[in-house]
C-alpha positions in Angstrom: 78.5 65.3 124.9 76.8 68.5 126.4 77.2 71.6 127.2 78.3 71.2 130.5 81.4 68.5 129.5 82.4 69.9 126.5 83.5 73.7 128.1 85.5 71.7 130.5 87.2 69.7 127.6 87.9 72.4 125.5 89.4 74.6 128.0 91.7 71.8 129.2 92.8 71.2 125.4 93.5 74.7 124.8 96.0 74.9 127.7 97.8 72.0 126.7 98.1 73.6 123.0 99.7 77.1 125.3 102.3 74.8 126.6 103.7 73.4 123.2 106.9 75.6 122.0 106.2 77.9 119.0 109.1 77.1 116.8 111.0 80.5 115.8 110.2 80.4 111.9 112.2 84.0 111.4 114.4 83.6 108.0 117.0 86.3 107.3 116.6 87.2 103.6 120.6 87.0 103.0 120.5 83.4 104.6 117.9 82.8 101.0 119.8 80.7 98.3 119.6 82.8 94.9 116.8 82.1 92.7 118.1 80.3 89.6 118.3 82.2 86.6 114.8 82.6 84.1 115.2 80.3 81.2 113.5 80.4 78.2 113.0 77.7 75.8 110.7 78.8 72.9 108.9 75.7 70.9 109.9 75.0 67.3 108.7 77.0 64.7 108.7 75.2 61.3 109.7 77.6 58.6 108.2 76.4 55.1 109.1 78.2 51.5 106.2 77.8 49.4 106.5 77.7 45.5 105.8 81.1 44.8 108.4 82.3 47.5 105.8 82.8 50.4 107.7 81.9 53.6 105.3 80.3 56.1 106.3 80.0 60.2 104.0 77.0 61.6 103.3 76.2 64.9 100.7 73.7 66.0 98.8 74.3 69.2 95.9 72.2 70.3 94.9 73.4 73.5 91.9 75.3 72.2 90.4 75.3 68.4 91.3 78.3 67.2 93.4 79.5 64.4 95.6 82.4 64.6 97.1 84.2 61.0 99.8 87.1 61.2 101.4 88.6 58.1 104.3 90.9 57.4 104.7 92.3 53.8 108.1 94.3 53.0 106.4 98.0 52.5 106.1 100.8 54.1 105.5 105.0 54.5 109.0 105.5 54.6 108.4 105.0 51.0 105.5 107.1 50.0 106.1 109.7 47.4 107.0 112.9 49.2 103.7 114.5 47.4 101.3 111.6 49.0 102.9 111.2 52.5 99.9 109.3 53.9 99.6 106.9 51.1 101.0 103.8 52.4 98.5 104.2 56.1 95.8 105.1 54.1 96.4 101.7 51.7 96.6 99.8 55.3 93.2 101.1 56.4 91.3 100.5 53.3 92.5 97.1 52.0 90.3 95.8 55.0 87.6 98.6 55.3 87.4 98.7 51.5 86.3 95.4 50.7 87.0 93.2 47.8 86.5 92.9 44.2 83.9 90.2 45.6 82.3 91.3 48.4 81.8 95.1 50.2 83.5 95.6 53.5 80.1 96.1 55.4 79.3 92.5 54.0 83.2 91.4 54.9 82.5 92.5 58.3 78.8 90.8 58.7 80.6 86.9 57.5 83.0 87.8 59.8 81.0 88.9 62.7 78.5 85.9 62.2 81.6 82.9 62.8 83.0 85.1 65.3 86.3 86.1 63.5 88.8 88.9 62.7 90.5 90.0 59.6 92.6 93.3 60.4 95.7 95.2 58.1 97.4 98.3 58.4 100.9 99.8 57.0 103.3 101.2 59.3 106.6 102.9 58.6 108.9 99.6 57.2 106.2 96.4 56.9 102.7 96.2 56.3 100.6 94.1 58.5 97.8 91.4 58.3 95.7 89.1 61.0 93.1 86.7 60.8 91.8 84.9 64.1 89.2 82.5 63.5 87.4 79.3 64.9 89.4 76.1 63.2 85.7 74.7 61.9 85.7 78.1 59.9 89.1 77.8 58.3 88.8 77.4 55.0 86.1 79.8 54.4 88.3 82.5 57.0 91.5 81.7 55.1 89.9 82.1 51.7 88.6 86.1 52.8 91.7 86.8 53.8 93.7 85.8 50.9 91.0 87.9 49.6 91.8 91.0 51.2 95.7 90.4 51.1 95.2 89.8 47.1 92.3 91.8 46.0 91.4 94.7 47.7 88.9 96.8 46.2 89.7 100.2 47.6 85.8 101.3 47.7 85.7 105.4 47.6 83.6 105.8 50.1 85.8 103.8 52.5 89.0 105.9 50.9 86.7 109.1 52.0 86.3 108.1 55.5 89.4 107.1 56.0 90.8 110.6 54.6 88.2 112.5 56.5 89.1 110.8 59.8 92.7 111.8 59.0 91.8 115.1 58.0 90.2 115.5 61.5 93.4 113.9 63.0 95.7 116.7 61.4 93.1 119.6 62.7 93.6 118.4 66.3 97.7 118.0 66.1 98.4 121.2 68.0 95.7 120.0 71.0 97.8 117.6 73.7 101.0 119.7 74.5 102.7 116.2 75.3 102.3 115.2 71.9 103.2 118.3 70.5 106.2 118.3 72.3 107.0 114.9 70.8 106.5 115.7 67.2 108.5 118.5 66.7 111.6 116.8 69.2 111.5 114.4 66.1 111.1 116.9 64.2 114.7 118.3 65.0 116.3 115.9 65.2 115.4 113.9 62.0 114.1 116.7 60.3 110.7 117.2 59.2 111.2 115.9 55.6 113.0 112.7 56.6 110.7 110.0 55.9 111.2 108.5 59.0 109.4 111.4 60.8 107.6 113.2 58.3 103.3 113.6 58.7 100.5 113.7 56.2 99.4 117.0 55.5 95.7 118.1 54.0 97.8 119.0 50.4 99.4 115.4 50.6 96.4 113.7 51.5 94.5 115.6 48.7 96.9 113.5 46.1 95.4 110.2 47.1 92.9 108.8 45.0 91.7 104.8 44.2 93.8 105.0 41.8 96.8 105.5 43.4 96.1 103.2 46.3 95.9 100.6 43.9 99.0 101.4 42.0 100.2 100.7 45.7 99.1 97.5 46.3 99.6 96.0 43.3 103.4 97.4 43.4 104.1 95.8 46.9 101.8 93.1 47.9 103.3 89.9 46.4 104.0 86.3 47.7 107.6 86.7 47.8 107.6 89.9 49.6 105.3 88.4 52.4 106.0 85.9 55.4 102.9 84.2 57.4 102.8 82.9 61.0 100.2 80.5 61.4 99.7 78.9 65.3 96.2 76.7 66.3 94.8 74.0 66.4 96.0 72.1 62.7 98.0 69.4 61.2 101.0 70.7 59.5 100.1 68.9 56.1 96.8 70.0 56.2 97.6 73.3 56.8 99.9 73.8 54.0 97.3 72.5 51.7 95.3 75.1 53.2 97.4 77.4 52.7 98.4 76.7 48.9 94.5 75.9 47.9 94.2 79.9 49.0 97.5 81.8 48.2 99.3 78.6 45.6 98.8 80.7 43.0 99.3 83.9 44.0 101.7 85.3 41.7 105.6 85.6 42.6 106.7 89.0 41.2 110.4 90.4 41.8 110.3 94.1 42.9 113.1 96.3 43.0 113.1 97.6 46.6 114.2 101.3 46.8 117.3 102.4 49.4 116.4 102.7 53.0 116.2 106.6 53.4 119.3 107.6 55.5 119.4 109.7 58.7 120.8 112.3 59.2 124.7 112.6 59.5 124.4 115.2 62.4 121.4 117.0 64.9 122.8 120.5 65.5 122.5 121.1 69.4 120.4 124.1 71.2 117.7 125.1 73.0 114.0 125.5 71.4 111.1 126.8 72.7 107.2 126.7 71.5 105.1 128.9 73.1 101.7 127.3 74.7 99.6 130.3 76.4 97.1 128.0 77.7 99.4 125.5 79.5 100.9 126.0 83.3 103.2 123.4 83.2 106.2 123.1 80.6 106.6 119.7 78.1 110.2 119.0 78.1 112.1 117.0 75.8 116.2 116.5 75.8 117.9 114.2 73.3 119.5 113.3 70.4 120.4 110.1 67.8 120.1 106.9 69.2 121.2 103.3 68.1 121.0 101.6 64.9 119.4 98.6 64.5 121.6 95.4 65.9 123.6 97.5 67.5 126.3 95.0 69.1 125.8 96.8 72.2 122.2 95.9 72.0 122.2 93.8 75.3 124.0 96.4 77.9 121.5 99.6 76.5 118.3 97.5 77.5 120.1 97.1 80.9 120.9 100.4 80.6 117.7 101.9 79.6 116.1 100.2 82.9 118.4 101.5 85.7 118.2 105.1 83.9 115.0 105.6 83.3 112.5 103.3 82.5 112.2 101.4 85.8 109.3 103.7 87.3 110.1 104.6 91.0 113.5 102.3 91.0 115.2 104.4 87.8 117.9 107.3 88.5 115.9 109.6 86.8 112.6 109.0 88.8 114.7 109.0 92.4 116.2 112.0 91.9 113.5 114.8 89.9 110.7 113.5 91.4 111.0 111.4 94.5 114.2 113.6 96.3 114.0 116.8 94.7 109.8 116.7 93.8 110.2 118.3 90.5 107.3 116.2 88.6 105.0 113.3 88.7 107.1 111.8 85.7 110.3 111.4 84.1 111.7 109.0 81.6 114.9 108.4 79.4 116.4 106.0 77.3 118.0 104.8 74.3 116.2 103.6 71.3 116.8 101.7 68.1 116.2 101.9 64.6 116.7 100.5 61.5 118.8 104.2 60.8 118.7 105.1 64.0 116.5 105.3 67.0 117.2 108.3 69.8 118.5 109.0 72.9 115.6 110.8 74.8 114.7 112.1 78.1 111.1 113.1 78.8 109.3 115.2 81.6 106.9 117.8 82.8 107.1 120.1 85.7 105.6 123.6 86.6 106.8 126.7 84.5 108.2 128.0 87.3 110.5 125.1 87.6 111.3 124.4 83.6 114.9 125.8 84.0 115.7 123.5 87.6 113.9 120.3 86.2 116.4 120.4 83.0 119.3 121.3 85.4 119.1 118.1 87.4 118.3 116.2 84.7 121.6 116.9 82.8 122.9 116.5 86.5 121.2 113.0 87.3 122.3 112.0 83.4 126.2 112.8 83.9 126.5 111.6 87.5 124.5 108.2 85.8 127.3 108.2 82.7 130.1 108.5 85.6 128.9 105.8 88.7 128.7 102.3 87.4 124.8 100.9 88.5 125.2 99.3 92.2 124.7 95.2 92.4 121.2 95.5 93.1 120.6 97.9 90.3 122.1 95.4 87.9 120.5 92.3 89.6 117.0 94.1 89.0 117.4 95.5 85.9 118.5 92.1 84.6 116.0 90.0 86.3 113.1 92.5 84.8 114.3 92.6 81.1 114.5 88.8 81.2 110.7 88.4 82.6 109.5 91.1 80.4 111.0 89.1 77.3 109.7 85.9 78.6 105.9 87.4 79.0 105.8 88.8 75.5 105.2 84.9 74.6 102.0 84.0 76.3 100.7 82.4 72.8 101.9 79.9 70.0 100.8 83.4 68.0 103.1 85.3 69.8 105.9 83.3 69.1 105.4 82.3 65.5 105.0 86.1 64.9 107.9 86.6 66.4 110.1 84.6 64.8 108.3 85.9 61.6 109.0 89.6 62.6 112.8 88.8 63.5 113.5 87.3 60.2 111.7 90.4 58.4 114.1 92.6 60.1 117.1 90.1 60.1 118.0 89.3 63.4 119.9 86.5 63.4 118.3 82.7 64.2 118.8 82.0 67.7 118.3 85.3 68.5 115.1 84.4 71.4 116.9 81.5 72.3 120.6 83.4 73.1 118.6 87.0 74.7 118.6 86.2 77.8 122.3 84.9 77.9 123.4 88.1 76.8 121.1 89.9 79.0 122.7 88.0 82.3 126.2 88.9 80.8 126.4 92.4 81.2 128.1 93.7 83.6 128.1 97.0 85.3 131.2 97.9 83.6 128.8 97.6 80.8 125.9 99.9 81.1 128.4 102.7 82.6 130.7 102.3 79.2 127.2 102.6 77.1 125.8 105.1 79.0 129.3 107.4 78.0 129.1 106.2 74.8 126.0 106.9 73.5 124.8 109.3 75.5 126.3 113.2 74.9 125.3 115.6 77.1 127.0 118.6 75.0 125.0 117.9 71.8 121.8 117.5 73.0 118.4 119.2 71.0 116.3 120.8 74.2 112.8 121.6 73.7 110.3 123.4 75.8 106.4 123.9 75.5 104.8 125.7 77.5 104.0 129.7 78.8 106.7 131.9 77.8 105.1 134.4 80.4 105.6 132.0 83.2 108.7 130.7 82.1 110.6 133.7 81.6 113.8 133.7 81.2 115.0 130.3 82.8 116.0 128.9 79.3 118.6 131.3 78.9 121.3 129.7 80.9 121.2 126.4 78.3 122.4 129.0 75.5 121.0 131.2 72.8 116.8 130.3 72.7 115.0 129.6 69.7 112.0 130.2 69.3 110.5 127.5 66.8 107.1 128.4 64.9 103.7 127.1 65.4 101.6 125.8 62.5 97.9 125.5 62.1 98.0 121.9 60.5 94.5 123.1 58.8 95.0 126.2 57.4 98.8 126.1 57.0 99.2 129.1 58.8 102.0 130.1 61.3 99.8 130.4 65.5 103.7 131.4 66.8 105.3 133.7 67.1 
């Protein structure tokens, strides 16, 4: 075909297309079935007791051939002496950095490097942590350094120096991010700053911590029988419990008495605080006060809660309102948290010092109105269909899960608790979140704190009641910056 017969063709084709009826493929969005609800359906996670009282989660995965370790030990700063607050984090830093009785860290770190692998620990406030993520042809020799550093750490000084010193540097720079200043002392005043679950290292606290008493530490809490392992890769069950025992068999089981779980306080006295910042144009704000303790029983209806309030970005109560209809800040947030005392109700936001005394104003406004209107369907239908697929996503990995389970039992949540979440997330109601927003939240015993330029600010805090004026440290020197 040329040139000449093919225009003709295609022009004649083309009008013959023109007079074929476009079908009307408009869909109303109402006329949509629903989508079904998100299910979840975890795999099995085999729970194993070994001899010496080491509780082992297994999940094979063969996909790729890797080999993925978690740990969970039953420690924690909330038990440091109140002398050597710092001890426990420092412990957590060092049993890796520090080596073992056998090798250096900086030669820990080069066997590791060369197979491509990771050991890491650390201690946080109620369970110390370990990993181990390895190639499954390196295993054995993985598995045996980090029974290694789980059983033997040797606490090297010059890794105990740098991890003080880096610390030390830490504490020196406290006062620097307003945000985070803000933060600390909110806690602060609410829990108090002695409480264990809030209290800081200081330089006099940090000067009490010695190899000595680092090992006194581990060898008080790191035992079989106050640890549980999640193991996920590419294994054989039996061969991984052989694995395991040639490694950590006979690690020794040792019963420790396990000291009371330091209260919180019975009651948060309300007012209004203020710290003075003269290099900031812009006030830190924090309202708030005690929050949930742990398996709460309304657990379910707070996360809803929590997302059509003010943790939902653009789509919360609190972001509408302060920033996208009144254009009071960039950001606001609020909530309800848990803990194994108790968590805290918070709300959190910045906003010019010209506006510190509005932005608080409508917030208390936006938080009442929220405690009195129960969420709209939409709100609920959101908020519900968000918490599920954020719950869902956490689990990307057979580590993921195995951890999980591991980290539920540690803090005993009860068995089905994955496989039951989202029913209970899909059962609350509106009726719900409006009776735990009343309920947990009270607006007329709430701690306020401001930071931020008392010469800007003026005297906009003085309609919340009586000011005061909480002092300003120099973490370094120990002396008081304010007033």
């Amino acid at each position: 075909m040329n040139r000449h017969t093919a225009l003709p063709l295609i022009a004649l084709l083309l009008a013959a297309c023109a007079t074929v009826p476009i079908p009307d493929i408009h869909l109303d969005p109402d006329s949509l079935a629903p989508a079904a609800p998100l299910t979840f359906e975890p795999p099995e996670v085999e729970r194993v007791v070994m001899d010496n009282g080491l509780i082992v989660f297994l999940l094979e995965d063969h996909e790729l051939p890797l080999l993925e370790v978690r740990t969970i030990t039953r420690t924690g700063s909330i038990w440091d002496p109140p002398e050597s607050v710092g001890l426990a984090g420092i412990a957590g830093t060092v049993m890796r950095t520090g080596g073992t009785s056998s090798m250096t860290g900086d030669e820990l770190d080069d066997e590791l490097e060369f197979m491509a692998a990771s050991i890491e620990t650390g201690v946080g406030l109620e369970s110390g942590t370990a990993s181990l993520s390895c190639l499954m042809r390196d295993a054995d020799r993985c598995m045996e350094l980090f029974a290694d550093v789980l059983r033997d750490p040797a606490f090297r000084q010059e890794k105990i120096d740098l991890a003080l010193n880096q610390t030390r540097e830490g504490i020196r720079r406290r006062n620097d991010d307003p945000m985070e200043l803000c933060r600390r002392e909110f806690r602060w005043l609410v829990f108090g700053k002695d409480n264990p679950w809030v209290r800081l290292e200081s330089m006099e606290s940090l000067d009490t911590i010695t190899q000595e008493s680092l090992l006194a530490f581990h060898e008080r809490w790191y035992h079989p029988n106050l640890t549980m392992m999640a193991v996920a890769g590419d294994f054989e069950r039996d061969e991984m419990l052989a694995l395991i025992d040639r490694h950590l068999g006979d690690w020794e089981r040792v019963e420790v008495e396990i000291p009371a779980i330091p209260p919180a306080p019975e009651e948060v006295p309300a007012g209004i605080h203020f710290i003075h910042r003269p290099d900031v144009n812009q006030s830190n704000i924090r309202i708030g006060h005690l929050g949930l303790t742990r398996h709460d029983p309304d657990e379910y209806a707070v996360k809803v809660m929590n997302f059509i309030y003010g943790q939902s970005g653009f789509t919360s109560r609190l972001m509408r309102e302060v920033r996208s209809n009144r254009g009071l800040t960039y950001g606001i947030g609020g909530g309800l948290t848990e803990g194994t005392t108790r968590g805290f109700y918070y709300l959190v936001t910045f906003t010019k010092s010209e506006t510190t005394g509005e932005i608080i104003d409508v917030s208390l406004e936006v938080t009442r109105d929220f405690q009195e209107s129960p969420p709209t369907p939409e709100e609920l239908r959101l908020a519900q269909e968000s918490e599920a697929n954020s719950f869902v996503f956490q689990f990307d990995s057979s580590i993921a899960i195995a951890n999980q389970r591991m980290t539920l039992e540690h803090f005993g949540y009860p068995d089905d608790y994955l496989e039951t979440h989202l029913d209970h997330i899909q059962a609350v109601t509106a009726e719900d979140v409006q009776r735990v927003a009343a309920a947990h939240i009270d607006l007329d015993d709430v701690v306020i704190l401001v930071v931020g330029n008392e010469e800007e600010i003026g005297d906009q805090l003085e309609q919340f009641g009586e000011v005061n004026r909480v002092p300003l440290l120099d973490f370094a020197t120990g002396e008081q910056i304010w007033p």
